[in-house]
C-alpha positions as CSV (number, residue, x, y, z in Angstrom):
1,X,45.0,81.0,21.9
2,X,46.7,80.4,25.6
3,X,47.4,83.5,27.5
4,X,50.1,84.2,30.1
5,X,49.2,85.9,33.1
6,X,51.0,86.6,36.6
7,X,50.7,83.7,39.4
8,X,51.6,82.8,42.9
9,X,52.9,79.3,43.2
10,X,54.4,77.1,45.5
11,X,57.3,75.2,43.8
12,X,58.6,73.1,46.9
13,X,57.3,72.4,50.5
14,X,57.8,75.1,52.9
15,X,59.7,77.6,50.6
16,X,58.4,81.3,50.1
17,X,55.7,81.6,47.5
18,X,57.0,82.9,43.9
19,X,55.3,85.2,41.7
20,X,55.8,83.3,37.8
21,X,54.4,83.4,34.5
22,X,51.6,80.6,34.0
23,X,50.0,80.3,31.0
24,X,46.1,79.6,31.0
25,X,44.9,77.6,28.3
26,X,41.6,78.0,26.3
27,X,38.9,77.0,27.6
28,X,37.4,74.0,26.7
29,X,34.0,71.8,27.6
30,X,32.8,73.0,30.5
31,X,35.5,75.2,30.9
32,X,35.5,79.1,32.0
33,X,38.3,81.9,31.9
34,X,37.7,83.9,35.1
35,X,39.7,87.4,35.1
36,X,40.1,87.3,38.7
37,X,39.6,90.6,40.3
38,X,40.6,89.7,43.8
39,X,41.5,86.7,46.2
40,X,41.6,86.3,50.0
41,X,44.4,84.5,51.5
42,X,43.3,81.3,53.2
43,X,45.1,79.4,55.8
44,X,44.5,76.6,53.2
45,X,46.8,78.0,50.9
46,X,49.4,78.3,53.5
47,X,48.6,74.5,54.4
48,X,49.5,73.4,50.7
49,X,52.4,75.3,50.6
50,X,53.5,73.5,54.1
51,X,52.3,70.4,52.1
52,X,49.4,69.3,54.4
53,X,47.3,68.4,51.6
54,X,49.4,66.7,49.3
55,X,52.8,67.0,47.2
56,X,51.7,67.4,43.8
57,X,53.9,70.5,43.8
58,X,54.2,73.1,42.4
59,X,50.8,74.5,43.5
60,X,48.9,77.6,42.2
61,X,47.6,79.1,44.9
62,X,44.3,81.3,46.0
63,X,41.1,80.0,46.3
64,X,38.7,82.7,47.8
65,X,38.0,84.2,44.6
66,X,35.7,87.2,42.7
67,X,35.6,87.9,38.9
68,X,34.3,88.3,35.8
69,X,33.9,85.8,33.5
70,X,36.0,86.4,30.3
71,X,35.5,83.5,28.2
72,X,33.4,80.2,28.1
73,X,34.2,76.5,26.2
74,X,31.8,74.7,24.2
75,X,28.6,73.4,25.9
76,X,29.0,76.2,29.0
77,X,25.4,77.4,30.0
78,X,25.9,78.1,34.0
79,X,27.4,81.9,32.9
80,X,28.4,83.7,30.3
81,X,31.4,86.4,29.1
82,X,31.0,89.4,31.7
83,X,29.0,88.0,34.3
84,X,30.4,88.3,38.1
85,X,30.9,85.5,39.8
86,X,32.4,84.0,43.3
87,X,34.5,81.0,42.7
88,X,33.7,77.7,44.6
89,X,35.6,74.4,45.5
90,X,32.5,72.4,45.2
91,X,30.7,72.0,41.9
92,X,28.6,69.3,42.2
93,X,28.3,66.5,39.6
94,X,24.3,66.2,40.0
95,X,24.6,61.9,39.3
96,X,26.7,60.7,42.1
97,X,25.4,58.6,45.5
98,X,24.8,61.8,47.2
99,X,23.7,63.8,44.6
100,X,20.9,61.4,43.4
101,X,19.3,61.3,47.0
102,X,19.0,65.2,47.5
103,X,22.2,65.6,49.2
104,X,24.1,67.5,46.8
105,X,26.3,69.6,49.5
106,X,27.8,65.8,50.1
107,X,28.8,65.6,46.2
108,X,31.6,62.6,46.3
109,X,32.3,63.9,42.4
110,X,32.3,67.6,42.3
111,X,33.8,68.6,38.8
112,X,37.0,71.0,37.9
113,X,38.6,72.0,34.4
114,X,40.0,69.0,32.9
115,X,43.0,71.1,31.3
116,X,45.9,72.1,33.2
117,X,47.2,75.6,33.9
118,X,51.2,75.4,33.3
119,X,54.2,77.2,33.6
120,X,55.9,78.4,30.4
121,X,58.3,75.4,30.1
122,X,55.0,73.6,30.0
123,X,55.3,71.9,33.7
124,X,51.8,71.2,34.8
125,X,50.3,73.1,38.2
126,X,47.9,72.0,40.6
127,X,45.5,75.0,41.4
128,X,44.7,74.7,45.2
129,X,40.6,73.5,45.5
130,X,41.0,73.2,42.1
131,X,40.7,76.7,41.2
132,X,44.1,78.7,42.0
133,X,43.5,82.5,41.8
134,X,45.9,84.5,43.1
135,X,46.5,84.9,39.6
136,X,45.2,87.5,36.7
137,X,43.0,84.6,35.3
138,X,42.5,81.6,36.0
139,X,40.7,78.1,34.4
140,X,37.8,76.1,36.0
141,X,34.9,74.0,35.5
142,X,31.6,76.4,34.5
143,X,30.1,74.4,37.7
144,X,32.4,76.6,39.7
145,X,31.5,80.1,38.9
146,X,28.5,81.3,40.8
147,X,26.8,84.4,39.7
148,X,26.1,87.0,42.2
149,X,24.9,90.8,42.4
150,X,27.7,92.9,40.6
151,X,27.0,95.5,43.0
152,X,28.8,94.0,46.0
153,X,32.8,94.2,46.4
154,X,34.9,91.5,44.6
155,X,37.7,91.6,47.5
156,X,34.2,91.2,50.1
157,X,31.9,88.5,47.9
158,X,35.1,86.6,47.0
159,X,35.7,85.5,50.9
160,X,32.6,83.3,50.9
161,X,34.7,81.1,48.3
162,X,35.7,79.2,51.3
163,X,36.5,80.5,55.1
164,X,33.3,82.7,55.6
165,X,30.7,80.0,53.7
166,X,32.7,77.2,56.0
167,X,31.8,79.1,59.3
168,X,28.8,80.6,58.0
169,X,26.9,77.3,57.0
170,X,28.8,75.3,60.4
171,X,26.0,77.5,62.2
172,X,23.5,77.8,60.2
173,X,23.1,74.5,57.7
174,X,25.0,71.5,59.8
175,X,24.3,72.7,63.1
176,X,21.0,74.2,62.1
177,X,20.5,77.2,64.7
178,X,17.6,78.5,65.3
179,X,16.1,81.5,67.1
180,X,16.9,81.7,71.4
181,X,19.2,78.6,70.8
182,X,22.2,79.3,72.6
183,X,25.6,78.6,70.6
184,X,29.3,78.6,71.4
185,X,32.0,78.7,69.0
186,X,35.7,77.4,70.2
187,X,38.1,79.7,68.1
188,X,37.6,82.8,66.8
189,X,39.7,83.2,63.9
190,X,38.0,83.7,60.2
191,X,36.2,80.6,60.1
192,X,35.0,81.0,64.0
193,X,34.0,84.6,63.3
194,X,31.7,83.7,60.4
195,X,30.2,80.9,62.6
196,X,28.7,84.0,65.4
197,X,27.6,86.0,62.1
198,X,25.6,83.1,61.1
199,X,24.3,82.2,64.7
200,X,23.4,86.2,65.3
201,X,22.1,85.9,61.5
202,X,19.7,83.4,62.2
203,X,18.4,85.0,65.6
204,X,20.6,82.8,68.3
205,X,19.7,84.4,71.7
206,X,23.4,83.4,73.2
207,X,26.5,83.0,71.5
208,X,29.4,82.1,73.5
209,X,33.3,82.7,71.9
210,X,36.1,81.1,73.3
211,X,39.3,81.5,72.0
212,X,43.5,82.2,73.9
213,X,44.1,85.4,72.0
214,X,41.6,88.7,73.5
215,X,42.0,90.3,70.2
216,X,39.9,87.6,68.4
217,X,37.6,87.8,71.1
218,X,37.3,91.5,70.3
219,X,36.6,90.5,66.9
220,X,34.1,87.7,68.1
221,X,32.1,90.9,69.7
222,X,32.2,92.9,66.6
223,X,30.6,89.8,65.0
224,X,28.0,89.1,67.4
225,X,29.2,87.2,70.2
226,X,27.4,87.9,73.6
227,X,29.9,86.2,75.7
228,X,33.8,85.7,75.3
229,X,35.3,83.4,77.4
230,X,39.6,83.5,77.4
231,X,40.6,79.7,77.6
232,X,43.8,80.7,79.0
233,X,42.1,82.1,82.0
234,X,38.9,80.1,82.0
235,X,37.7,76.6,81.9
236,X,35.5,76.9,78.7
237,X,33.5,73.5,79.8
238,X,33.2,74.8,83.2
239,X,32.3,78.4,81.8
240,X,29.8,77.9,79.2
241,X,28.0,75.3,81.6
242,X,28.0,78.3,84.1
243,X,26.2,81.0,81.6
244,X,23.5,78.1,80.2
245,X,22.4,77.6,84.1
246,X,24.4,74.2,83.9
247,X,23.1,72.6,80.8
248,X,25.4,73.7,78.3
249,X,24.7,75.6,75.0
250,X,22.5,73.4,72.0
251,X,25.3,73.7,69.4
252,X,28.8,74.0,70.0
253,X,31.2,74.9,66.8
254,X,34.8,73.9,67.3
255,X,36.7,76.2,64.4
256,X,39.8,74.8,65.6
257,X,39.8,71.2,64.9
258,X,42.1,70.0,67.6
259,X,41.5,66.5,69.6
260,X,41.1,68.5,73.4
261,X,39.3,71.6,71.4
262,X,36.7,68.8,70.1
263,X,36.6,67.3,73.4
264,X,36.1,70.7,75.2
265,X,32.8,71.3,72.5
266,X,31.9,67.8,73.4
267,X,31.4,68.4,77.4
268,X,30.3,72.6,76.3
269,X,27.1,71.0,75.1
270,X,24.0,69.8,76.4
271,X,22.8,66.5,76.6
272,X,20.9,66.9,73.2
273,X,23.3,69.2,71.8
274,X,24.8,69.3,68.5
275,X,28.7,69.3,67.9
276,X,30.0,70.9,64.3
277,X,33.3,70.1,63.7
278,X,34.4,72.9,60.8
279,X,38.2,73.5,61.9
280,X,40.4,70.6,59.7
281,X,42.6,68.2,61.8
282,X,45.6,66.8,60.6
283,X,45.8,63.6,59.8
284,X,48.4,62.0,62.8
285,X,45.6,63.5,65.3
286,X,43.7,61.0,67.1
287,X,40.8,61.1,69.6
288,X,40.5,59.0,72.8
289,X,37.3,59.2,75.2
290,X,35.2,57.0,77.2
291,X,32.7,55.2,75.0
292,X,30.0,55.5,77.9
293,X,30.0,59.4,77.4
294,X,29.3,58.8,73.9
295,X,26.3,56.8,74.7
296,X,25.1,59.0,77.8
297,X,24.5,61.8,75.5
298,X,22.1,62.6,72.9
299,X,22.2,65.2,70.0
300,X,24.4,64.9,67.3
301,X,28.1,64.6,66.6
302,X,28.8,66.8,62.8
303,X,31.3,67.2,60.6
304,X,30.7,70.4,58.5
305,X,32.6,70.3,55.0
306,X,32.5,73.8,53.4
307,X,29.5,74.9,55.3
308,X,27.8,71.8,54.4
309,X,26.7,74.6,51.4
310,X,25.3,75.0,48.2
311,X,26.9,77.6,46.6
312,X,24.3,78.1,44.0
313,X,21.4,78.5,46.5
314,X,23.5,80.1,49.4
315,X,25.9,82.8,47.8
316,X,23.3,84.5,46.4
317,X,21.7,84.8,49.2
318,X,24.3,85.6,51.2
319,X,25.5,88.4,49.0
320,X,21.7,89.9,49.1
321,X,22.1,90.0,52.5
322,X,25.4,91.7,52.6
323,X,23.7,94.5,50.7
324,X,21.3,95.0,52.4
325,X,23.8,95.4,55.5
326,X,22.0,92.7,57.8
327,X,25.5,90.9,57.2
328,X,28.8,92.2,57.7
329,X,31.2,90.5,55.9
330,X,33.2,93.6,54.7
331,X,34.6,93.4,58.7
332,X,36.4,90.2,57.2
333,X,38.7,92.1,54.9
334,X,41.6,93.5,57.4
335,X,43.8,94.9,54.5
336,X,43.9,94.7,50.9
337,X,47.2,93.6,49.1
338,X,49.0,93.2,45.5
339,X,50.2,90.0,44.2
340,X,53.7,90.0,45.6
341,X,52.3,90.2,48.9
342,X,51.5,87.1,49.7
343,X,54.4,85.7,51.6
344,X,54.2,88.3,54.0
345,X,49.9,88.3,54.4
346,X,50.9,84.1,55.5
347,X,53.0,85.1,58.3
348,X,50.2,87.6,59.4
349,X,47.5,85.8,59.2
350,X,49.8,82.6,61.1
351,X,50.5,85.2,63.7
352,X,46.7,86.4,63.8
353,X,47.3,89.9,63.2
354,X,44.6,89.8,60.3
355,X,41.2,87.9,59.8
356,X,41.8,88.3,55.8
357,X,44.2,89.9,53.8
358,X,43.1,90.3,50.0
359,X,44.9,90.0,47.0
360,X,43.8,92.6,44.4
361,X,44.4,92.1,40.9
Protein backbone atom coordinates (compact mmCIF):
# COMPACT_ATOMS: atom_id res chain seq x y z
CA UNK A 1 0.00 0.00 0.00
CA UNK A 2 1.15 3.82 -0.85
CA UNK A 3 1.59 5.98 2.11
CA UNK A 4 1.20 9.77 2.57
CA UNK A 5 3.68 11.67 4.27
CA UNK A 6 4.55 15.51 4.74
CA UNK A 7 6.88 17.15 1.89
CA UNK A 8 8.49 20.36 0.88
CA UNK A 9 8.05 21.14 -2.77
CA UNK A 10 8.59 23.64 -5.11
CA UNK A 11 5.49 24.11 -7.27
CA UNK A 12 6.65 27.17 -9.58
CA UNK A 13 10.01 28.97 -10.10
CA UNK A 14 11.01 31.40 -7.52
CA UNK A 15 7.90 31.05 -5.23
CA UNK A 16 8.25 30.11 -1.47
CA UNK A 17 8.54 26.40 -0.83
CA UNK A 18 5.12 24.60 0.32
CA UNK A 19 4.77 22.06 2.83
CA UNK A 20 2.04 19.22 0.93
CA UNK A 21 0.90 15.87 1.16
CA UNK A 22 2.91 13.47 -1.21
CA UNK A 23 2.15 10.10 -1.35
CA UNK A 24 5.20 7.48 -1.58
CA UNK A 25 4.49 4.57 -3.41
CA UNK A 26 5.64 0.89 -2.64
CA UNK A 27 8.62 0.07 -3.32
CA UNK A 28 9.42 -1.82 -6.09
CA UNK A 29 12.70 -3.50 -7.97
CA UNK A 30 15.40 -2.00 -6.63
CA UNK A 31 13.42 0.22 -4.74
CA UNK A 32 13.83 1.36 -0.87
CA UNK A 33 11.43 3.35 1.56
CA UNK A 34 13.80 5.55 3.60
CA UNK A 35 12.07 7.12 6.84
CA UNK A 36 14.07 10.11 6.67
CA UNK A 37 15.23 11.23 10.06
CA UNK A 38 16.85 14.43 9.04
CA UNK A 39 18.00 16.61 5.90
CA UNK A 40 20.43 19.49 5.44
CA UNK A 41 19.40 22.40 3.37
CA UNK A 42 21.60 22.65 0.30
CA UNK A 43 22.14 25.65 -1.86
CA UNK A 44 21.13 23.06 -4.55
CA UNK A 45 17.76 22.94 -3.40
CA UNK A 46 17.42 26.61 -3.35
CA UNK A 47 18.98 26.54 -7.06
CA UNK A 48 16.01 24.16 -8.22
CA UNK A 49 13.59 26.16 -6.71
CA UNK A 50 15.14 29.32 -8.62
CA UNK A 51 15.05 26.85 -11.62
CA UNK A 52 18.79 26.62 -12.39
CA UNK A 53 18.60 23.06 -12.96
CA UNK A 54 15.75 22.51 -14.93
CA UNK A 55 11.70 23.18 -14.93
CA UNK A 56 10.34 19.89 -14.38
CA UNK A 57 8.44 21.52 -11.64
CA UNK A 58 7.08 20.90 -9.04
CA UNK A 59 10.27 19.66 -7.29
CA UNK A 60 10.56 17.64 -3.96
CA UNK A 61 13.09 18.98 -2.35
CA UNK A 62 16.21 17.88 0.16
CA UNK A 63 18.87 15.91 -0.73
CA UNK A 64 21.43 15.75 2.23
CA UNK A 65 19.77 12.96 3.83
CA UNK A 66 20.00 10.26 7.02
CA UNK A 67 17.55 7.35 7.82
CA UNK A 68 16.48 4.23 8.35
CA UNK A 69 15.46 2.02 5.96
CA UNK A 70 11.75 1.00 6.34
CA UNK A 71 10.98 -1.15 3.46
CA UNK A 72 12.80 -2.85 0.44
CA UNK A 73 11.28 -3.99 -3.25
CA UNK A 74 11.98 -7.29 -4.75
CA UNK A 75 15.62 -8.15 -5.69
CA UNK A 76 17.05 -5.36 -2.97
CA UNK A 77 20.32 -6.83 -1.39
CA UNK A 78 22.46 -3.41 -0.83
CA UNK A 79 20.28 -2.97 2.79
CA UNK A 80 17.73 -4.14 4.53
CA UNK A 81 14.49 -2.95 6.83
CA UNK A 82 16.15 -0.95 9.89
CA UNK A 83 19.51 -0.42 8.67
CA UNK A 84 20.89 3.44 8.81
CA UNK A 85 21.87 4.86 5.96
CA UNK A 86 23.15 8.33 4.28
CA UNK A 87 21.45 9.05 1.02
CA UNK A 88 23.55 9.66 -2.11
CA UNK A 89 23.00 11.30 -5.67
CA UNK A 90 25.31 8.96 -7.28
CA UNK A 91 24.53 5.17 -7.43
CA UNK A 92 26.54 3.84 -9.88
CA UNK A 93 25.30 1.46 -12.66
CA UNK A 94 28.56 -0.84 -12.50
CA UNK A 95 28.26 -1.45 -16.79
CA UNK A 96 28.61 1.89 -18.24
CA UNK A 97 32.03 3.48 -20.19
CA UNK A 98 33.26 4.65 -16.96
CA UNK A 99 32.24 2.08 -14.86
CA UNK A 100 33.80 -0.81 -16.83
CA UNK A 101 37.31 0.82 -16.81
CA UNK A 102 37.60 1.37 -12.93
CA UNK A 103 36.26 4.77 -12.90
CA UNK A 104 33.06 4.33 -11.22
CA UNK A 105 33.02 7.93 -9.42
CA UNK A 106 32.57 9.10 -13.29
CA UNK A 107 29.32 6.76 -13.58
CA UNK A 108 27.44 8.40 -16.91
CA UNK A 109 24.36 5.96 -15.71
CA UNK A 110 23.92 6.23 -12.05
CA UNK A 111 20.41 4.60 -11.18
CA UNK A 112 17.21 6.17 -9.19
CA UNK A 113 13.65 4.68 -8.31
CA UNK A 114 11.93 4.16 -11.39
CA UNK A 115 8.38 5.08 -9.69
CA UNK A 116 7.37 8.44 -8.99
CA UNK A 117 6.51 10.11 -5.72
CA UNK A 118 3.20 12.23 -6.40
CA UNK A 119 0.98 14.52 -4.95
CA UNK A 120 -2.54 13.30 -3.94
CA UNK A 121 -4.26 14.45 -7.19
CA UNK A 122 -1.66 12.07 -8.52
CA UNK A 123 0.64 14.96 -10.34
CA UNK A 124 4.10 13.46 -10.64
CA UNK A 125 7.26 15.22 -8.59
CA UNK A 126 10.72 15.42 -9.46
CA UNK A 127 12.80 14.71 -6.13
CA UNK A 128 15.88 17.04 -6.38
CA UNK A 129 19.31 14.52 -7.13
CA UNK A 130 16.84 12.12 -7.47
CA UNK A 131 16.15 11.47 -3.95
CA UNK A 132 13.93 14.45 -2.31
CA UNK A 133 13.99 14.28 1.49
CA UNK A 134 12.80 16.95 3.19
CA UNK A 135 10.09 14.70 3.60
CA UNK A 136 8.90 11.89 6.35
CA UNK A 137 9.91 9.19 3.71
CA UNK A 138 10.98 9.11 0.82
CA UNK A 139 11.65 6.51 -2.47
CA UNK A 140 15.01 5.68 -4.13
CA UNK A 141 17.04 3.21 -5.89
CA UNK A 142 18.68 0.54 -3.09
CA UNK A 143 22.04 1.80 -5.00
CA UNK A 144 21.44 5.03 -3.08
CA UNK A 145 21.28 4.11 0.49
CA UNK A 146 24.73 3.66 2.06
CA UNK A 147 25.01 2.03 5.29
CA UNK A 148 26.97 3.61 8.02
CA UNK A 149 27.67 3.37 11.93
CA UNK A 150 24.20 3.99 13.63
CA UNK A 151 26.08 5.55 16.32
CA UNK A 152 26.81 8.87 14.60
CA UNK A 153 24.07 11.76 14.33
CA UNK A 154 21.53 11.55 11.41
CA UNK A 155 21.28 15.57 11.17
CA UNK A 156 25.67 15.24 11.13
CA UNK A 157 26.15 11.90 8.81
CA UNK A 158 23.32 13.13 6.47
CA UNK A 159 25.54 16.37 5.30
CA UNK A 160 28.02 14.22 3.53
CA UNK A 161 24.93 13.39 1.13
CA UNK A 162 26.26 16.18 -0.90
CA UNK A 163 28.08 19.64 0.29
CA UNK A 164 30.60 18.11 2.82
CA UNK A 165 31.55 14.75 0.41
CA UNK A 166 31.81 17.62 -2.60
CA UNK A 167 34.41 19.70 -0.58
CA UNK A 168 35.75 16.94 1.23
CA UNK A 169 36.80 14.64 -1.86
CA UNK A 170 37.74 18.23 -4.03
CA UNK A 171 40.84 18.04 -1.62
CA UNK A 172 41.43 14.92 -0.94
CA UNK A 173 40.34 12.53 -4.16
CA UNK A 174 40.53 15.09 -7.37
CA UNK A 175 43.10 17.26 -6.12
CA UNK A 176 44.86 14.40 -4.27
CA UNK A 177 46.62 16.35 -1.28
CA UNK A 178 49.14 14.99 0.35
CA UNK A 179 51.15 15.63 3.55
CA UNK A 180 53.32 19.40 3.59
CA UNK A 181 51.55 20.22 0.27
CA UNK A 182 50.28 23.57 0.61
CA UNK A 183 46.49 24.20 -0.46
CA UNK A 184 44.29 27.17 -0.92
CA UNK A 185 40.67 27.09 -1.06
CA UNK A 186 38.75 30.32 -2.81
CA UNK A 187 35.40 30.49 -0.82
CA UNK A 188 34.63 29.43 2.30
CA UNK A 189 31.16 28.55 2.53
CA UNK A 190 30.03 24.74 3.27
CA UNK A 191 31.55 23.25 0.35
CA UNK A 192 34.92 25.49 0.86
CA UNK A 193 35.00 24.58 4.58
CA UNK A 194 34.88 20.88 3.99
CA UNK A 195 37.70 21.27 1.37
CA UNK A 196 40.40 22.70 4.55
CA UNK A 197 38.86 19.67 6.67
CA UNK A 198 39.97 17.34 4.09
CA UNK A 199 43.36 19.14 3.30
CA UNK A 200 44.08 19.35 7.36
CA UNK A 201 42.69 15.59 7.22
CA UNK A 202 45.13 14.41 5.06
CA UNK A 203 48.15 16.29 6.71
CA UNK A 204 48.50 19.53 4.24
CA UNK A 205 51.26 21.69 5.99
CA UNK A 206 49.52 25.12 4.49
CA UNK A 207 46.01 25.81 3.81
CA UNK A 208 45.26 29.12 2.54
CA UNK A 209 41.26 30.52 2.67
CA UNK A 210 40.19 33.29 0.78
CA UNK A 211 36.88 34.41 0.86
CA UNK A 212 34.87 38.58 1.04
CA UNK A 213 32.95 37.72 4.19
CA UNK A 214 35.54 37.60 7.70
CA UNK A 215 32.89 35.44 9.25
CA UNK A 216 33.53 32.51 6.82
CA UNK A 217 37.07 33.02 7.24
CA UNK A 218 36.46 32.57 11.00
CA UNK A 219 34.80 29.44 10.06
CA UNK A 220 37.76 28.54 7.56
CA UNK A 221 40.09 28.71 10.96
CA UNK A 222 37.81 26.60 13.02
CA UNK A 223 38.17 24.08 10.06
CA UNK A 224 41.79 24.13 9.72
CA UNK A 225 42.87 26.87 7.69
CA UNK A 226 46.43 28.38 8.56
CA UNK A 227 45.98 31.49 6.50
CA UNK A 228 42.84 33.60 5.59
CA UNK A 229 43.24 36.02 3.09
CA UNK A 230 40.00 38.84 2.72
CA UNK A 231 39.71 39.29 -1.13
CA UNK A 232 38.16 42.52 -0.54
CA UNK A 233 41.22 43.85 1.00
CA UNK A 234 43.80 41.59 -0.60
CA UNK A 235 44.95 40.45 -3.90
CA UNK A 236 44.51 36.67 -3.31
CA UNK A 237 46.97 35.87 -6.48
CA UNK A 238 49.31 38.37 -5.18
CA UNK A 239 48.87 37.02 -1.51
CA UNK A 240 49.03 33.38 -1.76
CA UNK A 241 52.15 33.87 -4.14
CA UNK A 242 53.52 35.96 -1.16
CA UNK A 243 53.06 33.11 1.79
CA UNK A 244 54.43 30.06 -0.77
CA UNK A 245 57.88 32.31 -1.24
CA UNK A 246 56.46 33.22 -4.76
CA UNK A 247 55.61 29.87 -6.23
CA UNK A 248 52.14 29.54 -5.34
CA UNK A 249 50.31 26.68 -3.43
CA UNK A 250 50.21 22.82 -5.29
CA UNK A 251 46.36 22.72 -5.36
CA UNK A 252 44.10 25.45 -5.45
CA UNK A 253 40.16 24.64 -4.79
CA UNK A 254 37.80 27.31 -6.19
CA UNK A 255 34.35 26.47 -4.08
CA UNK A 256 32.90 29.32 -5.90
CA UNK A 257 32.71 28.46 -9.45
CA UNK A 258 32.88 31.97 -10.94
CA UNK A 259 34.87 32.79 -14.28
CA UNK A 260 37.53 35.57 -12.32
CA UNK A 261 37.30 33.14 -9.04
CA UNK A 262 38.66 30.27 -11.45
CA UNK A 263 40.98 32.56 -12.98
CA UNK A 264 42.23 33.85 -9.53
CA UNK A 265 42.94 29.79 -8.54
CA UNK A 266 44.49 29.60 -11.97
CA UNK A 267 47.44 32.34 -11.30
CA UNK A 268 47.15 31.09 -7.06
CA UNK A 269 48.96 27.98 -8.27
CA UNK A 270 52.25 26.85 -9.05
CA UNK A 271 53.54 25.98 -12.24
CA UNK A 272 52.70 22.24 -11.55
CA UNK A 273 49.81 22.87 -9.55
CA UNK A 274 46.53 21.39 -9.61
CA UNK A 275 43.24 23.42 -10.08
CA UNK A 276 39.78 21.68 -8.64
CA UNK A 277 36.96 23.28 -9.72
CA UNK A 278 34.04 22.02 -7.06
CA UNK A 279 31.80 25.36 -6.94
CA UNK A 280 28.96 24.91 -10.08
CA UNK A 281 28.85 27.68 -12.72
CA UNK A 282 25.88 28.61 -14.47
CA UNK A 283 25.48 27.87 -17.62
CA UNK A 284 25.60 31.73 -19.54
CA UNK A 285 29.27 31.89 -17.74
CA UNK A 286 32.06 31.90 -19.98
CA UNK A 287 35.88 31.88 -19.60
CA UNK A 288 38.39 33.99 -21.64
CA UNK A 289 42.33 33.71 -21.14
CA UNK A 290 45.36 33.73 -23.07
CA UNK A 291 45.99 30.34 -24.53
CA UNK A 292 49.87 30.75 -23.99
CA UNK A 293 49.24 30.72 -20.07
CA UNK A 294 47.56 27.50 -20.60
CA UNK A 295 50.51 26.03 -22.27
CA UNK A 296 53.26 27.79 -19.94
CA UNK A 297 51.93 25.93 -17.08
CA UNK A 298 51.97 22.42 -16.03
CA UNK A 299 49.81 20.49 -13.44
CA UNK A 300 46.46 19.84 -13.90
CA UNK A 301 43.21 21.64 -14.61
CA UNK A 302 40.03 19.38 -12.54
CA UNK A 303 36.65 19.41 -12.44
CA UNK A 304 35.49 17.67 -9.13
CA UNK A 305 31.79 16.26 -9.43
CA UNK A 306 30.50 15.20 -5.97
CA UNK A 307 33.97 14.86 -4.51
CA UNK A 308 34.87 12.81 -7.36
CA UNK A 309 33.52 10.09 -4.52
CA UNK A 310 32.45 6.71 -3.90
CA UNK A 311 30.01 6.78 -1.51
CA UNK A 312 30.21 3.17 -0.64
CA UNK A 313 34.01 3.22 -0.01
CA UNK A 314 34.14 6.91 1.37
CA UNK A 315 31.08 7.43 3.80
CA UNK A 316 32.00 4.84 5.82
CA UNK A 317 35.02 5.91 6.21
CA UNK A 318 34.29 9.26 6.78
CA UNK A 319 31.70 8.54 9.34
CA UNK A 320 34.55 6.24 11.35
CA UNK A 321 36.47 9.14 11.39
CA UNK A 322 33.89 11.43 12.68
CA UNK A 323 33.64 9.13 15.67
CA UNK A 324 36.52 8.92 16.37
CA UNK A 325 36.65 12.89 16.55
CA UNK A 326 39.77 13.28 13.97
CA UNK A 327 36.83 14.95 11.79
CA UNK A 328 34.60 17.58 12.71
CA UNK A 329 31.76 17.62 10.75
CA UNK A 330 29.21 18.26 13.66
CA UNK A 331 30.73 22.15 13.29
CA UNK A 332 28.72 21.99 9.87
CA UNK A 333 25.29 21.83 11.49
CA UNK A 334 24.63 25.67 12.53
CA UNK A 335 21.02 25.09 13.76
CA UNK A 336 18.55 22.39 13.50
CA UNK A 337 14.97 23.11 12.10
CA UNK A 338 11.38 21.47 11.52
CA UNK A 339 9.87 21.02 8.16
CA UNK A 340 8.12 24.27 7.78
CA UNK A 341 11.29 25.97 8.11
CA UNK A 342 12.68 25.80 5.14
CA UNK A 343 11.91 29.01 3.41
CA UNK A 344 13.42 30.89 6.00
CA UNK A 345 16.89 28.41 6.43
CA UNK A 346 17.16 29.51 2.15
CA UNK A 347 17.32 33.09 2.94
CA UNK A 348 19.97 32.37 5.75
CA UNK A 349 21.98 30.34 4.24
CA UNK A 350 21.79 33.00 0.79
CA UNK A 351 22.77 35.62 3.29
CA UNK A 352 25.54 33.37 4.90
CA UNK A 353 24.47 33.55 8.34
CA UNK A 354 24.56 29.63 8.57
CA UNK A 355 26.97 26.88 7.03
CA UNK A 356 23.90 24.25 7.39
CA UNK A 357 20.65 24.38 8.71
CA UNK A 358 18.93 20.87 9.28
CA UNK A 359 15.61 19.69 8.77
CA UNK A 360 14.57 17.25 11.54
CA UNK A 361 11.92 14.87 10.93
Amino acid sequence: MSQTVRGVISRKKGEPVEVVDVVIPDPGLGEVVVDVTACGVCHTDLTYREGGINDEFPFLLGHEAAGTVETVGAGVTNVEPGDFVILNWRAVCGQCRACKRGRPHLCFDTHNAAQKMTLTDGTELTPALGIGAFADKTLVHEGQCTKVDPEADPAVAGLLGCGVMAGLGAAVNTGAVGRDDTVAVIGCGGVGDAAIAGARLVGAKRIIAVDTDNKKLDWARDFGATHTVNARELDPVQTIQDLTDGFGADVVIDAVGRPETWKQAFYARDLAGTVVLVGVPTPDMTLEMPLIDFFSRGGSLKSSWYGDCLPERDFPTLISLYLQGRLPLERFVTERIGIDDVEEAFGKMHGGQVLRSVVIL
